[in-house]
Every structure is written in structure tokens, then in C-alpha cells.
N, C-alpha and C positions, 0 to 999 in steps of 0.2 A: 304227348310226345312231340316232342323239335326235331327235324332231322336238319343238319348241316353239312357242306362237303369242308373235311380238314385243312385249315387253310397249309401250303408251304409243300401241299405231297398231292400235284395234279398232274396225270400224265396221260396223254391222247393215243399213245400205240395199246394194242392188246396186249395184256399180261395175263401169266399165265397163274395158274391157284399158286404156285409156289410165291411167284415175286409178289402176289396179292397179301399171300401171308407174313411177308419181308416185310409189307408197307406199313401195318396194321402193329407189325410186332416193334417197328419204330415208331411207330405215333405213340405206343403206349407208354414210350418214355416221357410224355408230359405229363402225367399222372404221377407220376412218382417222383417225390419226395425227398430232396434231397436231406440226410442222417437219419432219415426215418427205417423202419424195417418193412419191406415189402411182402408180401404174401404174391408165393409164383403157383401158377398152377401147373398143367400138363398135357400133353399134346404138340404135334407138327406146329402150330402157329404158336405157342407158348415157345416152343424152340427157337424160333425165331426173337421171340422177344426177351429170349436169356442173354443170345449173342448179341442181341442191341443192349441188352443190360451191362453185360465184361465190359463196355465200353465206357460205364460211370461206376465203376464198382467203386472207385476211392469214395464216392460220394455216398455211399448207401451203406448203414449200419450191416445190414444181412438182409437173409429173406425165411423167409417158412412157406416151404415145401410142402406138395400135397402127394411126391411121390418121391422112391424109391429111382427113377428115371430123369423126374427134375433136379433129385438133388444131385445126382451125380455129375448134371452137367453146369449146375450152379461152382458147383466146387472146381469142376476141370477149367470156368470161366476164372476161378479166386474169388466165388462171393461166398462170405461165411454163409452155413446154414445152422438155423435155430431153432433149438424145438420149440414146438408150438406154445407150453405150456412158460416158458422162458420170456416170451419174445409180447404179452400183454396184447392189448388191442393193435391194429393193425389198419393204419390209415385207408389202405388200397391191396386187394384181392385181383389181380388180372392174371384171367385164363381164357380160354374158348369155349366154345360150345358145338354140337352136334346139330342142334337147331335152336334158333330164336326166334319168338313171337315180337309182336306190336307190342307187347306189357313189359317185356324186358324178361319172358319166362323162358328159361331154357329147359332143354333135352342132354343133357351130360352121363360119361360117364363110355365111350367110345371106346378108350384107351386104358378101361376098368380100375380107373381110383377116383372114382364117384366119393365114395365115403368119405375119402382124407380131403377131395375137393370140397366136400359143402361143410367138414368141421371147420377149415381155414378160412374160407368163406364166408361162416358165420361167426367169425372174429375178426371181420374187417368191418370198415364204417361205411364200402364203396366197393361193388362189385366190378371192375370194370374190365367188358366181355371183348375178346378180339376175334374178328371172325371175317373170312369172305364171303361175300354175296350169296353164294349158296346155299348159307346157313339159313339166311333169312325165310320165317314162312308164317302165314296167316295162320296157320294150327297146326300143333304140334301135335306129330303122331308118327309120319310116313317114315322117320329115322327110327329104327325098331329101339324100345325102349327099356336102357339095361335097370337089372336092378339085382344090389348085393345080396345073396340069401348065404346063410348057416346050410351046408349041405343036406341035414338030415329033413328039411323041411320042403326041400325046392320042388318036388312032385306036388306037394298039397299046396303050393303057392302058385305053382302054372295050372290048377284049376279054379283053383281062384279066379284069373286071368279069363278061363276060357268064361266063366261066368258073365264075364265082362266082353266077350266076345274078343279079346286078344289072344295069339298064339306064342306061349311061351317054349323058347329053346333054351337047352344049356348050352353056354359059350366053351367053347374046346381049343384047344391050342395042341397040337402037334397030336392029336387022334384020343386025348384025356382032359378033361374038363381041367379048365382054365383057376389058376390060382393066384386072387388077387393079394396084393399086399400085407394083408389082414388077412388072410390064409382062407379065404371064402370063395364061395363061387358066384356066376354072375347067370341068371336068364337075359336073355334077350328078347321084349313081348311087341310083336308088331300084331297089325290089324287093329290098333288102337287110334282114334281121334279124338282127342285133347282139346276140350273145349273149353273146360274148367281147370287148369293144372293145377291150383292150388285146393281145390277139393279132393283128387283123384290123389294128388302128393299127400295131402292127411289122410287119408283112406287107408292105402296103401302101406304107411307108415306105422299102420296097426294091426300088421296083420304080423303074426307071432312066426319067427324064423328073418322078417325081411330086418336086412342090416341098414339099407342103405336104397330107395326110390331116386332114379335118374333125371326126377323132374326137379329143376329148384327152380319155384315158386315164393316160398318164403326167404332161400337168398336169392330173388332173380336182380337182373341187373341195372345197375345204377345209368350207366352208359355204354353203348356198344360201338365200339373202333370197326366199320364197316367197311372190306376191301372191296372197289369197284373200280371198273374199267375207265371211271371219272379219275380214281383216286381214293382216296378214306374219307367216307362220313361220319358225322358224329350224330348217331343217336341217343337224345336226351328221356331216358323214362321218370314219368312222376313218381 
């Protein structure tokens, strides 16, 4: 791994998570492509890098959307959106994460479109992660770990979990369990340390009900846009 500070975005006062996420979701306008189609993902700091997107939209064929929330603010910006299946391989993927390791492994899925994130994901050539300083962590675990389950399954899946010594919750929204995109529900398993993600993410991914594990591992990240009190770093994963 190379870490670098982004040259052109260095500022000496403290900022706060918000303008951290402002700076990060402007840097990622270097990665993108100008006539190409971009893949946007979703979350606070992807929002930020929608509204530094409006700013080249004449420049950008479209984008493919990993949510119901990103598209709607791609569209209120004027960038077309296109479905996935339309829109072929996809030079660059840039979202956020809940947590990042040293490998470039994330913990996603915060904002519960885990599933439509790592399908778009896995149709780009280049992950590239924007995130503030906080995200960053030596193992992934302490950010409780969502994962998509088919509701009739989700009790035999958070024992699974306890097997593993993690406690699984269902995510609920307004006092009724939370309903993602894809009409599923989400556990949330802390008590877990992530030492192998890409084993624990194959695991996992086999076990009958789960839609969708919040670790990506097999798409982790190519580069991570790192907001700090410096400025934005560029880290480079092999």
C-alpha cells in the first residue's frame, strides 16, 4: 500500500466530518472519466460527490446507481441514470464505507443497499472508496456488521452469528423492521473481529437465506480518497 496526501485540497484549520466529506467527494472527481458512465454509490459522503458530480454532468454519459436515494439525487442534479444491465462494464465505482482496512477491505452497507452496492461494484474495473479518517481501521469488526437476509431465515442466521460469537439484531426503522430496496431485511452482527474478510465474506455468503454480507472483500478497494485534518490522502491498494 502507498499512502499519499492529494495534491491541490490541503488545509491547516480543523474541519469538521462534514466539510471532510465535501473534500473527498471533490477529489473523486479525478477518477472520473470524462464520456464514460460512472457507477455512484450511496451514503452522506457519496452525496457530496453527486453534487460535485452536477458540476460536469455535460461531461459524463450517466451513472448506475446502487440506490433508490442515489438515483433520485443524480436525476434532481440532470445526470441520466442507467440501468445496470444497459450501461456494460463500468470504468470506476466510487462510494464510501463504514470501515476500511490496510487491504482496501470494507465494512458496507450502513445506509442498507449493501446488495445493489457490491452488484455495481462488481461491474466496475476500479473501486474507488471516499471516506473520512474515521473509517479507517486495522480490523474490521467494531462498525456492527450488516447483512441482507430473506426474512423467513433471519433467526437461523443470527445463530449462526452467535456460533461465531457475534450478536445479531434486526435493523428497524420507525418500531417495524427495516425494508431494503429489494424488499429484505437487514441484521446488524457486532461482537465480531474481522481478521480474514475475505474468508468470513465466503462463509457467510453460503449460508442459505443470506442475500447480501457487508463485508467486500472480493470487490474491496482499489484506492481510498481519505479525508483528514491534512487534507485528502490517496491510498493506493495492491
Amino acid at each position: 500500500m502507498v499512502c499519499k496526501r492529494y495534491k491541490g485540497i490541503v488545509s491547516n484549520k480543523y474541519m469538521t466530518q462534514d466539510e471532510l466529506k465535501t473534500l473527498v467527494g471533490q477529489a473523486a472527481l479525478a477518477y472520473v472519466t470524462p464520456g464514460e458512465i460512472v457507477g455512484v454509490g450511496t451514503g452522506s459522503t457519496v452525496n457530496k460527490f453527486i453534487a460535485a458530480l452536477a458540476g460536469m454532468k455535460a461531461r459524463v454519459r450517466g451513472a448506475v446507481s446502487s440506490s433508490e436515494a442515489s438515483t433520485a439525487l443524480l436525476r434532481e442534479a440532470g445526470i441520466a441514470v442507467l440501468p445496470a444491465h444497459e450501461a456494460g462494464e463500468l470504468a470506476v465505482y466510487i462510494d464510501g464505507a463504514d470501515e476500511i482496512d490496510g487491504r482496501g477491505c470494507m465494512i458496507k452497507g450502513g445506509g442498507a443497499a449493501l446488495t445493489r452496492e457490491k452488484i455495481v461494484a462488481a461491474q466496475a474495473r476500479r473501486f474507488i472508496c471516499i471516506a473520512d479518517a474515521s473509517k479507517r481501521v486495522d480490523v474490521l469488526g467494531a462498525f456492527p456488521l450488516p447483512v441482507e437476509v430473506i426474512p423467513m431465515a433471519g433467526a437461523r442466521i443470527a445463530r449462526q452469528f452467535a456460533a461465531l460469537g457475534g450478536q445479531a439484531t434486526l435493523r428497524l426503522k420507525g418500531g417495524a423492521p427495516l425494508v431494503t430496496d429489494n424488499g429484505q431485511h437487514i441484521l446488524d452482527v457486532r461482537g465480531l473481529s474481522i481478521t480474514d474478510p475475505l474468508a468470513l465474506e465466503t462463509e457467510v455468503n453460503q449460508w442459505p437465506g443470506v442475500v447480501t454480507v457487508g463485508i467486500f472483500a472480493r470487490q474491496r478497494a482499489s484506492v481510498c480518497l481519505l479525508g483528514t485534518e491534512a487534507g485528502v490522502q490517496t491510498l493506493h491498494f495492491d
